[in-house]
C-alpha positions as CSV (number, residue, x, y, z in Angstrom):
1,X,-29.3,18.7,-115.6
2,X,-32.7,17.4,-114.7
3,X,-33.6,13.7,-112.6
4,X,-37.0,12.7,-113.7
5,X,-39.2,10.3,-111.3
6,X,-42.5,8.6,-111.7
7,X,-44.8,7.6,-109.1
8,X,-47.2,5.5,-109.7
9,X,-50.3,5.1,-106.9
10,X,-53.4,2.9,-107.8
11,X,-56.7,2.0,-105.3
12,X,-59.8,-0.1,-105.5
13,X,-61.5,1.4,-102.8
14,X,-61.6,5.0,-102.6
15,X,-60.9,7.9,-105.6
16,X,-61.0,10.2,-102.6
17,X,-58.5,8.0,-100.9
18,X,-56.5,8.3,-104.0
19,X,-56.9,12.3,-104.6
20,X,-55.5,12.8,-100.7
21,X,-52.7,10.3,-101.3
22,X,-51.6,12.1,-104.4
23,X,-52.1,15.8,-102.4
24,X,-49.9,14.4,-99.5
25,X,-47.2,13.2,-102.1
26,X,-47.4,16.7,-104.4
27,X,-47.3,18.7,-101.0
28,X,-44.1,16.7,-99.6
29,X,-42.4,16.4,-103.0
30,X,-42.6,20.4,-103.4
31,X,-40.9,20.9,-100.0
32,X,-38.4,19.1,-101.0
33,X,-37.7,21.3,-104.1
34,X,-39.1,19.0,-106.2
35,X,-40.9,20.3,-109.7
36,X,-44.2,18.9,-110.4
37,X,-44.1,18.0,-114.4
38,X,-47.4,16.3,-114.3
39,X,-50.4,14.4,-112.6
40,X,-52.3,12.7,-114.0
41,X,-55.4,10.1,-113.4
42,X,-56.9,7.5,-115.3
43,X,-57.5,3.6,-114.6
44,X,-55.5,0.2,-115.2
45,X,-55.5,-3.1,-116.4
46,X,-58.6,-4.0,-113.6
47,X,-60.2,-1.3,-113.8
48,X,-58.6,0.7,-110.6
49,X,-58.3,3.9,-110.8
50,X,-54.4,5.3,-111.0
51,X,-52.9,8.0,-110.1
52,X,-49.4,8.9,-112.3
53,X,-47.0,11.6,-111.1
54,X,-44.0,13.4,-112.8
55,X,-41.3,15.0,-110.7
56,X,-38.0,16.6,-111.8
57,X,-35.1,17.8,-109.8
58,X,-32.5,19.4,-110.8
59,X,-29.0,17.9,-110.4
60,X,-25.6,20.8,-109.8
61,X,-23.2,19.4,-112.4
62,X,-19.5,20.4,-111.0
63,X,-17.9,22.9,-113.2
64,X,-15.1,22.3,-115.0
């Protein structure tokens, strides 16, 4: 069984800030065992640019 988790990072000052922020979480995340499902980028409400990443881990489920 899979746990999904979305993380959510937004800036208004730096898109480079953003891009090392969402390296430092993809690089920590996959040492962990986490699977990356998906990044992606785009921009909210105010205009500040977002950053959106899936993660999925999987879960032992006990035999029965």
């Amino acid at each position: 069984m899979k746990n999904y988790e979305i993380i959510k990072l937004s800036t208004m000052w730096s898109t480079d800030g953003l891009r090392n922020d969402v390296e430092r979480i993809l690089n920590e995340k996959s040492r962990l065992g986490y699977e990356i499902v998906s990044v992606s980028f785009g921009i909210n409400l105010w205009w500040a640019p977002t950053a959106f990443i899936t993660l999925a881990s999987t879960i032992a489920v006990p035999a029965q």
